[in-house]
N, C-alpha and C positions, 0 to 999 in steps of 0.2 A: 582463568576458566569462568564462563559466566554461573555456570550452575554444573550439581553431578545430577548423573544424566541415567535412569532408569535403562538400563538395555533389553531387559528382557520382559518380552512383553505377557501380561496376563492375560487371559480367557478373556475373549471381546462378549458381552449382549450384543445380538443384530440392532440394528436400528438406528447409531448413534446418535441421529437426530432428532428421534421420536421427543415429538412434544416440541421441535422447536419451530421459531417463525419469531416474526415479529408482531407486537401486540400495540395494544391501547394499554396503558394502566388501568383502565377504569377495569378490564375486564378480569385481573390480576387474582387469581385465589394469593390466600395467604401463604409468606416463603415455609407458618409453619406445616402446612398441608405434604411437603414435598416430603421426601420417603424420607420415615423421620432418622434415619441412619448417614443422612447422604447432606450435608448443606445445599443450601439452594444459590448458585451463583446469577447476578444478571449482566446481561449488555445493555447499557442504552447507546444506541449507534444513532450517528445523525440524521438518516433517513434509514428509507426502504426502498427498494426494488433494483439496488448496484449490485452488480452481478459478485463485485471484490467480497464486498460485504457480505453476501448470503454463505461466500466460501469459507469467508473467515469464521461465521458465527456452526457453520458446520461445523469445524476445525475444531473449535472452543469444545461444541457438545460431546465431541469426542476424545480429547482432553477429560472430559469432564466420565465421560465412559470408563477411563481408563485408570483415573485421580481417586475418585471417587465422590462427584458432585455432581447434583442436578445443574440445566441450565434453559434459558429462558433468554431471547433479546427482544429488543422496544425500539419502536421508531423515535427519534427526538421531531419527528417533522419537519426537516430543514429549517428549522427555527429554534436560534437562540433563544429566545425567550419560554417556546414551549418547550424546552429542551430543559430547562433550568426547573419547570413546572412536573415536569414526568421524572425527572430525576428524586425532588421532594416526597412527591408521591410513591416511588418506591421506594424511597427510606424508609416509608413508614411501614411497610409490606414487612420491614428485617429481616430481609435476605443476608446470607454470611458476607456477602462482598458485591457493589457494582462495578461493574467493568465502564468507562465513560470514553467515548470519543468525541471528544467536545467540539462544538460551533462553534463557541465562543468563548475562551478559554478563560475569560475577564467574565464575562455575564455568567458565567456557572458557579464560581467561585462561592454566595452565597449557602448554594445550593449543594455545594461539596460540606461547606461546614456545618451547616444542615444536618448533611447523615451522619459525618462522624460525628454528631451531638448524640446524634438515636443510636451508635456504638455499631454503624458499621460505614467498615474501610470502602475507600475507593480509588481503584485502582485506572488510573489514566491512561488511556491509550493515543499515542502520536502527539500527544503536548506535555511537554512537563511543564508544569503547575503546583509549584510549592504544597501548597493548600493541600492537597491530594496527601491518599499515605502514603504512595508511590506512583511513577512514571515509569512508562515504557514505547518505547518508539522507533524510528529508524534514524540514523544521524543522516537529515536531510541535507545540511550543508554539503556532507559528502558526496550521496547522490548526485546532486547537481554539477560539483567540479567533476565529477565522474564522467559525466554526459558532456561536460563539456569540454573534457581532455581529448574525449571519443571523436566530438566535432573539430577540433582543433587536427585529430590529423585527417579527418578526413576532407577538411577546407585547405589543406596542404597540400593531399593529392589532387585533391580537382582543381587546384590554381596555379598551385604552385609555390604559391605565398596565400598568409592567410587575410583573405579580402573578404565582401562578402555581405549578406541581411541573413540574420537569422533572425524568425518569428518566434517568440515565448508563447504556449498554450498555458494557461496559469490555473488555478482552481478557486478558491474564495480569495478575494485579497484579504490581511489583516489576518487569517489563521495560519497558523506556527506551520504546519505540514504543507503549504502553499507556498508560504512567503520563502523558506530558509529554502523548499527545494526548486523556486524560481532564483531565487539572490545567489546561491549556488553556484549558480550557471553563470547569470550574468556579471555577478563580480567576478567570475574567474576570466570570463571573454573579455572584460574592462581592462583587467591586469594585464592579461599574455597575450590578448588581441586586438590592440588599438585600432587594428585597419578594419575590423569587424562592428559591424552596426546591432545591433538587436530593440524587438519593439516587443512589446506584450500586450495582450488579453488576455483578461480571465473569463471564465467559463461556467464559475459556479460548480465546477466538475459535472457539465451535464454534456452528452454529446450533441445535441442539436445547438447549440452554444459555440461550442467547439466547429459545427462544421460552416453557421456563423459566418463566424470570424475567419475563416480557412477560406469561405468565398470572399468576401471583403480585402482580404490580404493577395488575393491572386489579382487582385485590379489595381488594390495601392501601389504596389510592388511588382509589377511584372519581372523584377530581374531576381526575384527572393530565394537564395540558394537551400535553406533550411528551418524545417522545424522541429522544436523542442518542445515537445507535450509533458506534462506532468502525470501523465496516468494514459496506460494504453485506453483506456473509457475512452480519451476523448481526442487522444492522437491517433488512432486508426479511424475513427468518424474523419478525421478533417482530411488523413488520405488518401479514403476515399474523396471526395470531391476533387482533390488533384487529378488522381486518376480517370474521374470521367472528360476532364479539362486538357489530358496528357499529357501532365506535369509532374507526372508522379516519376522520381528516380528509382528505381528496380533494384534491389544490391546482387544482380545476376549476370555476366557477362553479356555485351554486348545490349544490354538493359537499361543501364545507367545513363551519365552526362555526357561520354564517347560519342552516344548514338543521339541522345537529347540532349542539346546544350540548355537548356529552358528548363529540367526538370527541377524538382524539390526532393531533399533528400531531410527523411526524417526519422529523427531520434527521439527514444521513447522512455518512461520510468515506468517502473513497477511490474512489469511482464505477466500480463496477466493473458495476455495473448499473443506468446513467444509461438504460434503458429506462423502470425507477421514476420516473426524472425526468422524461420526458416524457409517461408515462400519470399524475400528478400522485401516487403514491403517495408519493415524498418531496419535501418543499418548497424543500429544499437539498441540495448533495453536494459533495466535490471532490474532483476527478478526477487520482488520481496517475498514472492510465494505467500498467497492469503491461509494456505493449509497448514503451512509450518508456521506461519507469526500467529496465527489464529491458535494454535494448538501453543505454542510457546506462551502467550498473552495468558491463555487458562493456567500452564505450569506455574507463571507468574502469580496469580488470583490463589490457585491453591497453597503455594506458599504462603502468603499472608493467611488466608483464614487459617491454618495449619500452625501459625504461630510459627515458622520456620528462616531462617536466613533468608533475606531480600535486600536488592539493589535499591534503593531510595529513586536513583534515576537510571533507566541504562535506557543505551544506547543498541540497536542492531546494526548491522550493515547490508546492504542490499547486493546481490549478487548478477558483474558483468556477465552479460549474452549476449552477443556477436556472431557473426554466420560461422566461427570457428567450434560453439557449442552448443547452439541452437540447435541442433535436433536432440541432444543428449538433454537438455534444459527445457523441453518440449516434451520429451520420453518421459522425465522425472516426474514435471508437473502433474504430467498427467496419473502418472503412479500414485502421485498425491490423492489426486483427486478422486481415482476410479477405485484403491484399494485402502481408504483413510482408515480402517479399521485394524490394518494388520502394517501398513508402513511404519517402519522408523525412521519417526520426526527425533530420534533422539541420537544421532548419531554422531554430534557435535555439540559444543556450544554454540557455531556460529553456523547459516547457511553457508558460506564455503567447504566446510568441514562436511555436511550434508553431501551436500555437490560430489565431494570427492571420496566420498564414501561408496555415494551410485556410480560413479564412472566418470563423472563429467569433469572437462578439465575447466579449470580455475584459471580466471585471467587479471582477476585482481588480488589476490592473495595479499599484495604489498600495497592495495592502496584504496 
């Protein structure tokens, strides 16, 4: 069991979010300003304006609703280096704990040891990083061979045997949450799929990036049977542009490579828009749910400030979506999203357990 799990829930305050966003340091009141009964938690997230990330730092603030902790998140700027510099800077603020999604998980290092000098923890989000007082993430490796077991039969049924180009959509090269959940994929297609070609780009995780590269690859490759995005962000941008091109494979009868032999069939991580999966634009997804790992990530954060039992590293698992659960993995999400004040995120240790708590059937349980 990763943790015990609060069931029942207390009296919500409206608002969960009140007071959040993301900031400048400079404009930062002191963490001891915040209601002095309540620590003050922060996020420094690598930017601003990802739709994942506003969901996750919701999540947190109501976690923090419910924990009993203030909460506050900070752009790092898509930049290492000023990311290393805002982190500093709110060490000094002494907030009870920062939450860090790092750029750079080398260039921060510093700046971790930093806070814990000024006596407060920091807890890692998506890299584990020694340095840190704990880690917390999704086991990327898995994800990736996940996606690419999914591809594997579905280049079986459309071939027959597995032949084939599949494109990588990738996110920063050189960061742990890019690299493991691209190498993932492609060392698994290395292994079990020799007759399978694969190329990559990365993206930066931005979609105009992504769609890119989505046109570029429709011209290298006119025969390119599949893509593999790292993040619905920037694998629904690229296709769309198949789509206006009429390349896009449909996961809907008489939709697919039957009726187009030319199309692209694309496979996605993180389901952040499993709507895709149930209108059949993508054929696979899994679902980290930014509501549940956002609000888990806080349960984490409160732990340490709480002085309580915590994992050093752990590990999540991300949850398969397929047109067999995709409208139930669609339903949930969005119960996530539209009723975060009274859901129970706590209904497992693991989002499968979640899953199958709401109704939804589970199709990785074993792997």
């Amino acid at each position: 069991m990763r943790r015990t799990y609060r069931r029942t829930l207390t009296a919500l305050v409206a608002a969960a979010a009140a007071g959040l966003g993301l900031a400048a340091p400079a404009g930062v009141a002191s963490a001891a300003t915040a209601t002095a009964s309540k620590p003050m938690i922060y996020w420094l997230e690598q930017g601003a304006g990802n739709p994942y990330w506003n969901a996750q730092h919701l999540a947190a603030a109501q976690a923090g609703v419910r924990l009993g902790y203030n909460f506050k998140s900070f752009s790092g700027n898509l930049s290492a280096t000023d990311q290393a510099s805002i982190l500093k800077q709110l060490a000094d603020q002494k907030p009870a704990l920062i939450m860090l999604n790092s750029i750079d998980p080398t260039t921060i290092i510093p700046s971790i040891k930093y806070a814990e000098s000024k006596g407060v923890p920091v807890l890692s989000l998506y890299s584990t990083i020694p340095q840190a007082t704990a880690s917390i993430g999704f086991n990327e490796v898995r994800s990736g061979q996940l996606a690419a077991k999914q591809a594997e039969m579905i280049l079986k049924e459309r071939y027959g045997k597995l032949t084939g180009t599949i494109a990588v959509l990738g996110g920063v090269e050189g960061q742990p949450t890019s690299d493991f959940r691209a190498n993932g994929f492609i060392d698994y297609v290395k292994a079990h799929m020799p007759g399978v070609t694969t190329v990559f780009q990365p993206t930066n995780w931005d979609a105009s990036q992504a769609s890119a590269a989505m046109q570029d690859w429709l011209t290298k490759y006119p025969n390119l049977s599949m893509v593999y995005g790292l993040s619905d962000t920037i694998t629904v941008p690229a296709a769309a542009v198949a789509q206006r091109q009429n390349r896009l494979c449909l996961n809907e009868p008489g939709k697919g490579w039957t009726s187009n032999s030319n199309c692209i069939v694309f496979v996605s991580v993180d389901g952040f828009f499993l709507n895709d999966d149930v209108n059949g634009t993508l054929y696979s997804d899994e679902m980290y749910s930014p509501q549940w790992s956002g609000y888990v990530f806080g349960e984490d954060a409160m732990s340490i400030v709480e002085h309580k039992s915590y994992q050093k590293n752990e590990q999540l698992n991300s949850f398969l979506v397929t047109s067999t659960n995709a409208a139930c993995a669609l339903k949930m999400q969005n119960a996530m999203a539209d009723s975060m004040a009274t859901f129970d995120f706590t209904a497992g240790p693991t989002l499968q357990d979640v899953a199958a708590h709401y109704g939804c059937k589970v199709l990785d349980a074993n792997g």
